[in-house]
C-alpha positions in Angstrom: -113.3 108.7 -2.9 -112.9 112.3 -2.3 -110.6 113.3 1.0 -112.3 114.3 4.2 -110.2 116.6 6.8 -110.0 115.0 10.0 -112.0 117.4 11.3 -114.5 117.8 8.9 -118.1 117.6 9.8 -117.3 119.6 13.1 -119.9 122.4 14.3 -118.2 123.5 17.4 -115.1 125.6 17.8 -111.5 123.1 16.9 -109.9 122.8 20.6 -105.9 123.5 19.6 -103.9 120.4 22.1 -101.6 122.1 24.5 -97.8 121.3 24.0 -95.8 118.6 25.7 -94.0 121.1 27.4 -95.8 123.8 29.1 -94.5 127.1 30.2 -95.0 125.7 33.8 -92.8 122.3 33.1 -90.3 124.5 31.8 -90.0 126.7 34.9 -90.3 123.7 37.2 -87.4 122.2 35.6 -85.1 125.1 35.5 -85.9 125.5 38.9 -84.7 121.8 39.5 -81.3 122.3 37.7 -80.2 125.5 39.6 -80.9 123.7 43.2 -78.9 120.9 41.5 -76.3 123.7 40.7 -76.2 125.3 44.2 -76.0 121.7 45.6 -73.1 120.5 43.4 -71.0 123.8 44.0 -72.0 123.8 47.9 -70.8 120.4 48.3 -67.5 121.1 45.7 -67.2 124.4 48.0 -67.1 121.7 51.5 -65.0 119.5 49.8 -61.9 122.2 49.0 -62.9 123.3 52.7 -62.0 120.0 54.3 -59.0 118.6 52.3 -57.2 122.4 52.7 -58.1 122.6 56.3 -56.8 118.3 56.8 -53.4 119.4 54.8 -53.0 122.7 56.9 -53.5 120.9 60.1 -51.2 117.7 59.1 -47.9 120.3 59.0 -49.1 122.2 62.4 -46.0 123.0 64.2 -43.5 121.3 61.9 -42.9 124.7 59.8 -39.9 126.9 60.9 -38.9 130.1 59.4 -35.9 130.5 61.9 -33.0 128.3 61.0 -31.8 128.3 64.6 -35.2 126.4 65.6 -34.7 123.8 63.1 -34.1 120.4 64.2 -30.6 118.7 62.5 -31.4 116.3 59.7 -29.6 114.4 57.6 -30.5 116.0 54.3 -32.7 119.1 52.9 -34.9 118.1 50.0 -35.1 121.3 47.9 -38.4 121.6 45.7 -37.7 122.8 42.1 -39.6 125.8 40.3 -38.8 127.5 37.2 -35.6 129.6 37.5 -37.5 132.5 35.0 -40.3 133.6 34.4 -41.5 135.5 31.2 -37.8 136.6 30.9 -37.0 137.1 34.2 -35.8 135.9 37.1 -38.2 134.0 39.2 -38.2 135.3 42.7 -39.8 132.6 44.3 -36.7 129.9 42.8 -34.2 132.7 44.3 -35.8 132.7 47.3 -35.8 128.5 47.7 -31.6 128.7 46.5 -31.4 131.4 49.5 -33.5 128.8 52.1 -31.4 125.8 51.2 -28.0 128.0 51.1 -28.8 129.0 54.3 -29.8 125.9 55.6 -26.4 124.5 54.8 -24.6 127.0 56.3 -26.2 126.7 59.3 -25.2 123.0 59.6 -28.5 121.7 59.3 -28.2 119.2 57.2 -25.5 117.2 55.3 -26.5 117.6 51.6 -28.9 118.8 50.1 -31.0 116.8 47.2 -32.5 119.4 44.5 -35.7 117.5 42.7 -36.9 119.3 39.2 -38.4 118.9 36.3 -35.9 118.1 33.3 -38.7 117.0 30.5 -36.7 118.1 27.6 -33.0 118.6 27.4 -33.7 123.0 26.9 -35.4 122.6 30.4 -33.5 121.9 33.1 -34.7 122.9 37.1 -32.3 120.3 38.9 -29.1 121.8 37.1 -30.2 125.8 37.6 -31.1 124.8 41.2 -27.4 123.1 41.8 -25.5 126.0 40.2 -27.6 128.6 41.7 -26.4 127.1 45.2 -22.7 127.0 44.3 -23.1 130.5 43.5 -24.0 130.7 46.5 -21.0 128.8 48.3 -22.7 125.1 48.9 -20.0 122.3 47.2 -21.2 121.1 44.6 -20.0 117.9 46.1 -23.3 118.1 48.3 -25.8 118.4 46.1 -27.8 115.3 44.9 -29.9 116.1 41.7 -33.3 114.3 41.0 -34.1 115.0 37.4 -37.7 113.3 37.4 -39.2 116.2 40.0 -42.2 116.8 38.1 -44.4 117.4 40.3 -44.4 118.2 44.3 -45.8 114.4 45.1 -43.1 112.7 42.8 -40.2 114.5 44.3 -41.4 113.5 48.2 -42.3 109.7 47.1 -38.9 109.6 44.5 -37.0 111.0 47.6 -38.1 107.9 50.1 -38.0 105.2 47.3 -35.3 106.0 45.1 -32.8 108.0 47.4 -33.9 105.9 50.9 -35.1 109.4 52.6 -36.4 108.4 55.8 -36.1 112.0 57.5 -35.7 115.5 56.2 -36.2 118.9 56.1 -38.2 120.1 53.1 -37.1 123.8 51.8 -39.7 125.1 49.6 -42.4 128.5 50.1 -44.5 128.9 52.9 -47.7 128.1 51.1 -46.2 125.5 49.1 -44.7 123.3 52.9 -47.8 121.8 54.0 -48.7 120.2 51.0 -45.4 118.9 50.8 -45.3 117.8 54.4 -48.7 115.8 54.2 -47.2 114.4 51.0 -44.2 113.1 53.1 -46.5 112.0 56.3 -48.0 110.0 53.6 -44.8 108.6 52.0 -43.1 107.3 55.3 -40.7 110.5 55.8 -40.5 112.1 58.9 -40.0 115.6 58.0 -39.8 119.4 59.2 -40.3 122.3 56.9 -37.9 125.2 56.3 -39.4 128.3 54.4 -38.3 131.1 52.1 -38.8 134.4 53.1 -42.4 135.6 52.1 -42.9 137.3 48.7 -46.3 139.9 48.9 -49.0 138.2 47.8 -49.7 140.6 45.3 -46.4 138.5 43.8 -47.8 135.9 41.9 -51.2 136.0 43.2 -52.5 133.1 41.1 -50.2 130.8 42.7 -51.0 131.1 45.8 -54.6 131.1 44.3 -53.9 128.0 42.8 -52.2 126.4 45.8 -55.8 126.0 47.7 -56.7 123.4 44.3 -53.6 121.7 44.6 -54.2 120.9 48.3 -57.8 119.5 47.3 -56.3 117.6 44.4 -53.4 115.9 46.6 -55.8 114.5 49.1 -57.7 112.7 45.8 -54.3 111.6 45.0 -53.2 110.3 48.1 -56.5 108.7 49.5 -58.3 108.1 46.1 -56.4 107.9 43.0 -53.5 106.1 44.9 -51.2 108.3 42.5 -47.2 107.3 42.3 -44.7 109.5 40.7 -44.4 109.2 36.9 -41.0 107.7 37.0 -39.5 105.1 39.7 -36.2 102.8 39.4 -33.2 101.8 41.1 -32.1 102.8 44.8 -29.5 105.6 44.3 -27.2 106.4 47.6 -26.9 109.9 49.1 
């Protein structure tokens, strides 16, 4: 039997189908994904909003940039940073050594606890931060080192459960003290904040850039994640 076209037979004009997917669905559903877009940034945008301004407001009036208005306390937790940077010295570690030389000199506190990160032997932030302060006329004798300071949250929590911190004064950058102080609130430590002198911002403007995501991803930490530092262990006495 011969073959007939499936359309054979047919006097009038063959109606072509239209496609699945007309120009108009397309459009529509573009449309759809950019509101979905807009929302999902909008909201992200809200979110960064509220967790910076709830970590800004949690250190309001426990920041001091005069010595002389610093409460005593028994020790100064010194946050670690990288002592160079591309080859050079990193202004923002000389200006935490000056803070927590000056700090000690003023009688503020007793000793001073430098936290850093010491991943692999060739990197070392507690040992620069303690001879940078002898260099600076602090006795070495005073100086507690915390090698497992790797990040800003595990050098507050490590200082309450591994040294037995219960009150402090935290010496790191202006931007850098309220994060730290709403990790502390957090952590059990009643703490004050001492600041370095302020670099321009046109110093290392990503960091301060990069601050306003770290104050965001704290508050996950803290209230979702339930994050603890990455190493713990044994009480060790100040």
């Amino acid at each position: 039997m011969a073959f007939k076209p499936k359309d054979a037979g047919r006097t009038g004009p063959i109606e072509r189908r239209r496609p699945h997917r007309t120009l108009d669905n397309v459009k529509k559903k573009r449309k759809k994904w950019r509101w979905i877009v807009v929302a999902t940034m909008a909201l992200l945008g809200l979110f960064v909003w509220a967790t910076n301004a709830a970590v800004l407001a949690s250190a309001g009036g426990r920041i001091f940039a005069d010595v002389e208005k610093l409460p005593t306390e028994p020790v100064g937790l010194v946050l670690g940073t990288a002592p160079y940077f591309k080859g050079s010295k990193n202004p923002f570690f000389e200006r935490r050594m000056d803070a927590a030389a000056t700090l000690y000199k003023a009688h503020k506190v007793a000793k001073l606890l430098v936290s850093g990160d010491n991943y692999v032997k060739t990197y070392d932030e507690p040992s620069a931060m303690r001879d940078a302060l002898v260099a600076r006329g602090v006795p070495a004798a005073d100086i507690v080192l915390d090698y497992a300071g790797f990040r800003t949250l595990d050098s507050v929590v490590r200082a309450h459960k591994i040294f037995g911190v219960d009150r402090c004064a935290i010496v790191t950058d202006d931007f850098h003290l309220p994060r730290a102080l709403y990790i502390a609130q957090s952590a059990g430590i009643d703490a004050v904040g001492f600041q370095t002198v302020p670099l321009p911002r046109s110093v290392g403007t990503m960091v301060y850039v990069r601050e306003i995501g770290s104050r965001s991803l704290v508050w996950l930490d803290l209230h979702v994640l339930n994050r603890q530092p990455r190493f713990l262990g044994p009480r060790v006495a100040l």
